[in-house]
NUMARMI-230990 format. One record per residue (C-alpha): x, y, z. Coordinates in steps of 0.1 Angstrom, whole numbers, padded with zeros to 4 digits, always signed. Layout:
<gukols>
XYZ;...
</gukols>
This chain:
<gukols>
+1228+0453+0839;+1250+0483+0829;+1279+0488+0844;+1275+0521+0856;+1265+0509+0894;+1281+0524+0919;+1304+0505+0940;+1297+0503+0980;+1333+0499+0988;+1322+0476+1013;+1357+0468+1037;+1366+0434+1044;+1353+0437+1082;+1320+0443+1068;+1319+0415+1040;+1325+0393+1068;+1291+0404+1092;+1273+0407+1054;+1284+0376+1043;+1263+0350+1062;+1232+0367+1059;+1234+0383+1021;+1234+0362+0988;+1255+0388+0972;+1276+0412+0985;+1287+0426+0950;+1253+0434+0927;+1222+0451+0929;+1199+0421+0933;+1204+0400+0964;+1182+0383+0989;+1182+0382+1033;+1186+0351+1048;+1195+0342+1078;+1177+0366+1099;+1153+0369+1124;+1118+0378+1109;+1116+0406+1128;+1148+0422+1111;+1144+0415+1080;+1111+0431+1080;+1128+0460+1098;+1154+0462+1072;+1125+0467+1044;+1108+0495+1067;+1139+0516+1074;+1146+0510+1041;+1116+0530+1024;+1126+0565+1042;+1171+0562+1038;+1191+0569+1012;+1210+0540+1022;+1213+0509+1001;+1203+0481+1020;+1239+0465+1027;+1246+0494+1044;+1214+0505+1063;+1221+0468+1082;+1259+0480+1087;+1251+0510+1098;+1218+0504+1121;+1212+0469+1129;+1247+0454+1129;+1268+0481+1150;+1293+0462+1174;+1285+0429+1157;+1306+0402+1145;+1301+0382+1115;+1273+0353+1123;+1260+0372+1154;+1224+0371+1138;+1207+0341+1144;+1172+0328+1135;+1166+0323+1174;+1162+0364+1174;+1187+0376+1196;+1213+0401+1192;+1215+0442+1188;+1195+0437+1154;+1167+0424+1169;+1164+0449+1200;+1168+0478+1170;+1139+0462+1150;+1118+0458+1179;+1122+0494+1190;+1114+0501+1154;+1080+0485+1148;+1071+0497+1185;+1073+0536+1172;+1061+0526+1140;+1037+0497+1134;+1022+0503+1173;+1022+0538+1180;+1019+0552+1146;+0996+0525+1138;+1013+0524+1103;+1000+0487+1094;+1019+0479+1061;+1051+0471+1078;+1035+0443+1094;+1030+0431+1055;+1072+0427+1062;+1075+0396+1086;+1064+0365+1071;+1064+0327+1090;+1056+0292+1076;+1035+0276+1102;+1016+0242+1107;+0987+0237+1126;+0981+0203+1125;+0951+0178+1138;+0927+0202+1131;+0888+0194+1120;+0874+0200+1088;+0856+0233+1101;+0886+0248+1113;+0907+0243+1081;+0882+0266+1063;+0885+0293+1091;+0921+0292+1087;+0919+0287+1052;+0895+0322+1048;+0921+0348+1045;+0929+0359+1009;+0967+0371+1016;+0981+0340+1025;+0996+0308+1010;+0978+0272+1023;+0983+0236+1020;+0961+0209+1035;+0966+0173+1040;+0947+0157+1008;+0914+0133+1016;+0923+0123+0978;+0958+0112+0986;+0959+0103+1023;+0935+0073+1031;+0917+0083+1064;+0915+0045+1077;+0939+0045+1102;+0938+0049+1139;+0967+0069+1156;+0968+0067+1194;+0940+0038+1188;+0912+0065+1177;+0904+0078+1144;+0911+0102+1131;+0883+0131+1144;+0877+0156+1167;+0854+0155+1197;+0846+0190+1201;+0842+0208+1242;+0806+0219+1236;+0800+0179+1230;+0824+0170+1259;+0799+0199+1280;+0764+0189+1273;+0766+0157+1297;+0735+0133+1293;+0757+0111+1274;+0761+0130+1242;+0798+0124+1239;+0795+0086+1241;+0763+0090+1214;+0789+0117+1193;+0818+0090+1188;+0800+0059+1186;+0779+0079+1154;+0816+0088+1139;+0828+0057+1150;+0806+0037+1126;+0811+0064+1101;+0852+0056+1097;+0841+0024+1100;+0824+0020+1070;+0846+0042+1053;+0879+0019+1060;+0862-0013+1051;+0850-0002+1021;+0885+0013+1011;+0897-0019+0995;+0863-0030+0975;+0862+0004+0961;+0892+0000+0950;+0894-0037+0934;+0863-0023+0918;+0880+0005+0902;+0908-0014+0890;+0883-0039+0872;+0863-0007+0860;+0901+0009+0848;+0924-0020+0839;+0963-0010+0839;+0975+0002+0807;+1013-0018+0801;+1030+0019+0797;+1023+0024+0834;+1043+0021+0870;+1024-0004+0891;+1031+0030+0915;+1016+0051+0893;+0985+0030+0887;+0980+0022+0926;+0982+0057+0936;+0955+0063+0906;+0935+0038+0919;+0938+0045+0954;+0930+0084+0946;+0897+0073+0927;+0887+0055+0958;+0894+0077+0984;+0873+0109+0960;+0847+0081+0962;+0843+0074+1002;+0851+0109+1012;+0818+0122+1019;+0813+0094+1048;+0840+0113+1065;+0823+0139+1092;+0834+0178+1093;+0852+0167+1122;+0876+0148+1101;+0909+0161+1112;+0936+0171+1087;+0972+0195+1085;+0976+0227+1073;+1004+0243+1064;+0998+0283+1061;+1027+0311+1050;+1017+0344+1057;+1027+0380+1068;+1022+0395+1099;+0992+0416+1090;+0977+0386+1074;+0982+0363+1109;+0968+0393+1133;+0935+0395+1108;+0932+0356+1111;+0937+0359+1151;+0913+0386+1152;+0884+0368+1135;+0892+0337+1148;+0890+0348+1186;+0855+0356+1179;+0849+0326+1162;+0815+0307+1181;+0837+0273+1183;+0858+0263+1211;+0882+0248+1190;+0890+0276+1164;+0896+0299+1197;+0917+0275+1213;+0937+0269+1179;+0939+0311+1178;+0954+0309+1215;+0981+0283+1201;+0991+0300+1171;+0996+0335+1182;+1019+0317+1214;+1041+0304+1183;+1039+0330+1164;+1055+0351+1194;+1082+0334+1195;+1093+0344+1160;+1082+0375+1151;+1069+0389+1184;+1068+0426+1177;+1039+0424+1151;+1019+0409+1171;+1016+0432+1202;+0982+0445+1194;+0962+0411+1196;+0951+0409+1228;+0955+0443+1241;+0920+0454+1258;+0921+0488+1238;+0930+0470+1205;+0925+0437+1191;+0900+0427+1220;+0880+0455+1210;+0884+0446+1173;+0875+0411+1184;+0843+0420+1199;+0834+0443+1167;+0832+0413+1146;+0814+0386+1173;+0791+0416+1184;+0783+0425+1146;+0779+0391+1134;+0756+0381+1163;+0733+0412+1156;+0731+0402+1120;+0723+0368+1124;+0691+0385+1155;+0677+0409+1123;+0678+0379+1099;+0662+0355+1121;+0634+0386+1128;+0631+0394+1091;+0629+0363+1074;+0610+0340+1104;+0590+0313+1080;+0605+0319+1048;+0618+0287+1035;+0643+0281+1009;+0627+0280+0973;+0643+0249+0949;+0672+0256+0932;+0696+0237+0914;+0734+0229+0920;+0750+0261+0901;+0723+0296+0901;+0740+0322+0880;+0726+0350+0902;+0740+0382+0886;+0766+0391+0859;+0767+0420+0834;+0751+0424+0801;+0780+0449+0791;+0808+0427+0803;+0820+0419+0771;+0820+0457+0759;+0840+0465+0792;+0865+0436+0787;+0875+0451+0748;+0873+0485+0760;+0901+0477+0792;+0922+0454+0768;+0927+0482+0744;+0934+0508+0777;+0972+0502+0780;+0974+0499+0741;+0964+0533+0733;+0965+0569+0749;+0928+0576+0752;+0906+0579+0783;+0889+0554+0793;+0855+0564+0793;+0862+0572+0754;+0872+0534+0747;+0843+0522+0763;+0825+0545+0737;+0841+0535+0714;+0841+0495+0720;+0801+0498+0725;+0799+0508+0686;+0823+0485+0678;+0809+0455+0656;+0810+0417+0673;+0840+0410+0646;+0853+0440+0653;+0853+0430+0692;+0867+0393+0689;+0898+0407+0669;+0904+0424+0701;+0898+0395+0725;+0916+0373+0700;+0946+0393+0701;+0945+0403+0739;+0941+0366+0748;+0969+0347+0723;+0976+0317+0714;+0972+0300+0750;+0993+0266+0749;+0982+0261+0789;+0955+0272+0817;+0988+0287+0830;+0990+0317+0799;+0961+0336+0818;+0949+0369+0804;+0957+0400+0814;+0936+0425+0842;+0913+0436+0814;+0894+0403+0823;+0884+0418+0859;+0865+0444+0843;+0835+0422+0849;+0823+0397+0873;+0795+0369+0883;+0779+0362+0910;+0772+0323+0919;+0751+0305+0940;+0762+0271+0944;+0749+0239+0969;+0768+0213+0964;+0788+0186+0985;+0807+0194+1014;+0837+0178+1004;+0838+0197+0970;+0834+0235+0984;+0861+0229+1007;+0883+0226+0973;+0867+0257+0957;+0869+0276+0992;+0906+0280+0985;+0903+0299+0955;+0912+0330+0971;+0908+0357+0944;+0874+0351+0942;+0849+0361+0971;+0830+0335+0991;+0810+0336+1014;+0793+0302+1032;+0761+0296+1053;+0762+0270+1088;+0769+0236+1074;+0738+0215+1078;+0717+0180+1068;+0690+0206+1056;+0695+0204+1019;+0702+0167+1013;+0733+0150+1004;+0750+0135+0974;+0754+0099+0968;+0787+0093+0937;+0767+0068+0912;+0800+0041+0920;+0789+0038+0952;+0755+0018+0944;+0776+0006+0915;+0802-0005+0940;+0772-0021+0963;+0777+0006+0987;+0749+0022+0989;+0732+0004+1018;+0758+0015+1041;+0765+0050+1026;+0727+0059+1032;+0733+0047+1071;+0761+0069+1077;+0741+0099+1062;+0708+0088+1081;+0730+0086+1116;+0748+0119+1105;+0716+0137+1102;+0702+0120+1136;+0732+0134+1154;+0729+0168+1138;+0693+0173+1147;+0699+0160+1186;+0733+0185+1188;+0708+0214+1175;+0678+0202+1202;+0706+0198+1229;+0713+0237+1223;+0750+0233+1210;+0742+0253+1174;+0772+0255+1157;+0790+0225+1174;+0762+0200+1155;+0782+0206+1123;+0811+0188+1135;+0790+0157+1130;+0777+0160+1091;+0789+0140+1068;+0806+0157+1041;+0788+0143+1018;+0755+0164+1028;+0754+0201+1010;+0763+0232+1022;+0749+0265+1000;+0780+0289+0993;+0784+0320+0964;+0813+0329+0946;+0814+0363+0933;+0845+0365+0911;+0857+0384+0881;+0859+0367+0842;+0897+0364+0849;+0889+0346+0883;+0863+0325+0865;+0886+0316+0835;+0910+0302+0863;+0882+0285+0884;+0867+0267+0853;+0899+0257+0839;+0920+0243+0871;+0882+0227+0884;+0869+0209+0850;+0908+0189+0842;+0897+0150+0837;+0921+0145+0871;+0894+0163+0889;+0871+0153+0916;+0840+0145+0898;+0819+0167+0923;+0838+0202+0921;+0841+0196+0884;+0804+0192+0880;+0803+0227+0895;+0830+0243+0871;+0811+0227+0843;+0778+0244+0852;+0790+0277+0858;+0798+0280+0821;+0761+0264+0813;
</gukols>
């Protein structure tokens, strides 16, 4: 940095109340910590409309009367009241929602099924980590049960469906934790241990291989952690969709979070339940997406599904690659765009790779991506593969995905290790009792709830709509040898 910055001439009174909740009193870069949510994100809000620097705006406006260390994480103090006054004027009565972008919290919602981890998974502004079914072995049995949830609408229907519902999953882990060892004694005869590795290593390669193997046994009612870090506005969208959500168990999960949330960063989340508000956005989305799903069941009464196969490239654009040289050569050069792509079009295919060539480098990892000249064109997938596989590709959240009910209707995979493995006898029970249980949840009337019992092993028909920088990402991170052999099929066949 130069060394014309101007000093704050900050007294030692005020280093002292700065000192515990700024990394540096001295420069120009420095981060917050320390503080409640609620200021911070304050802090950045004031911030955009004073000439203040920030070290000073907190002196002056959040910190009056305040000794040093007064700010606690708990969110008391003067601060706290002046934040929450604030995003009261500004976030709730001015409706000004990108202060809400401000706050952000780290939050687990653990024991949650399979189902639910995708709802809360949905959101493309948001960071999320979930409790591996390659890594962590599901044959265990906390609290003497394993490890699934028994939805209400089950618990509801009466004429013994909850008794029929866990004895079905029962068998299901079952089978899946006695075939845990055999699957693996028959990888480590299939993959002997090279001498350059750690027995630790080798185990936890071994145990990986077998766990991607017996997954799709596991129900959607497998329950797993998630660990989410978000903003504000990024938590009220997920609470919004989420109360509307047709499962009990996403709108009891909703009821939980936002009682957490509130206890951290309560002022940006006032508008959730408000009648005039987020009830009324709440009903907006169950009363549009029940009114779409009335005109499709009118509209498309008897159609069946025609074949497809795993991976349909559905649309894409014959121009793409004209579009791509013409936006790579935007920022290089000072004419309009519409000229470029002129000019691109009558380029000749050489003439076109030396730009590519040149825009993309010498890449010496997936991680040197391209720059946004790549999003100047897209594809469009349609994709039915294993359960257990979309919910890795779900995550990709630059892409857009959308998903239809999870059902038994379009078969199920079988990995060729498990007949190998002498598995198969038992793998095609589990899927035949799946399906059983399905079909008698649907006839019972509990519609969505019956997907808590399929196997993940049975298809579910998703697209992914994404750009060529997207894609480029997708393919690469999806088709790595360490991959699971299912979602890797599927990055393979979108570049077929």
């Amino acid at each position: 940095m130069t060394s014309d910055l101007v000093p704050e001439g900050l007294t030692p009174e005020e280093r002292a109340v700065l000192a515990p909740h700024f990394t540096n009193l001295e420069g120009p870069v420095f981060a917050l910590v320390g503080l409640p949510e609620v200021v911070k994100g304050a802090l950045f809000a004031r911030y955009s409309r004073s000439a203040k620097p920030l070290r000073r705006l907190f002196l002056d406006e959040f910190a009056k009367g305040a000794d040093a260390g007064e700010f606690s994480a708990g969110g008391s103090g003067l601060g706290v009241r002046r934040a929450e006054e604030l995003y009261e004027r500004v976030f709730f009565e001015y409706g000004d929602d990108s202060v809400a972008q401000l706050g952000g919290v780290h939050l687990a919602v653990e024991q949650v099924s399979q189902l639910l981890a995708k709802v809360l998974e949905w959101g493309r502004l948001a960071g999320y980590l979930e409790q591996s079914t390659r890594y962590v072995p599901f044959d265990d049995r906390p609290g003497g049960r394993w490890r699934y949830h028994v939805p209400e609408e089950v618990r509801l229907a009466g004429a013994g469906w909850t008794e029929r519902y866990e004895a079905t999953l029962d068998r299901a882990f079952e089978t899946y934790a006695r075939w845990l060892g055999p699957m693996q004694e028959f990888y480590r005869e299939l993959f002997p241990k090279d001498p350059a590795d750690s027995d630790f290593v080798y185990r936890m390669t071994i145990r990986a291989k077998a766990c991607d193997t017996l997954r799709g046994l596991l129900p959607a009612a497998t329950r797993t952690n998630v660990g989410i870090f978000a903003t504000a506005q990024a938590y009220e969208q997920l609470l919004l969709r989420m109360r509307a959500d047709p499962l009990a168990e996403v709108r009891a999960s909703a009821d939980l979070i936002l009682q957490e949330l509130r206890k951290v960063i309560p002022a940006f989340l006032t508008r959730v339940d408000l009648p005039d508000r987020g009830d009324a956005w709440t009903d907006y989305l169950r009363e549009t997406k029940a009114e779409t799903k009335a005109v499709a069941d009118e509209l498309l009464a008897g159609t069946l599904p025609e074949p497809r196969s795993e991976v349909t490239l559905v649309d894409f654009d014959p121009d793409g690659e004209v579009k791509v040289v013409a936006a790579a050569l935007y920022a290089a050069s000072n004419l309009p765009d519409d000229q470029l792509l002129d000019l691109a079009r009558k380029m000749s295919a050489e003439e076109r790779g030396r730009v590519l060539a040149a825009y993309v480098g010498d890449r010496r990892n997936r991680r040197h991506k391209p720059g946004r000249a790549f999003e100047r064109t897209s594809y469009r997938f349609d994709v039915a593969c294993d359960y257990g596989a979309f919910r890795d590709l779900q995550r990709h959240r630059l892409l857009t995905l959308e998903w239809q009910q999870l059902s038994t209707g379009i078969g199920f995979d079988m990995p060729s290790e498990i007949e190998a493995a002498g598995a198969a006898r038992d793998w095609n029970r589990v899927m035949e009792e799946g399906e059983a249980l399905h079909a008698g949840l649907l006839e019972a009337g509990l519609g969505p709830a019956a997907q808590y019992a399929v196997p993940m092993a049975f298809r579910v028909r998703f697209y992914m709509d994404m750009n060529a920088r997207e894609a480029m990402h997708l393919v690469e991170l999806r088709t790595t040898p360490q991959g699971h052999p299912a979602y890797r099929r599927v990055g393979q066949r979108c570049t077929d």
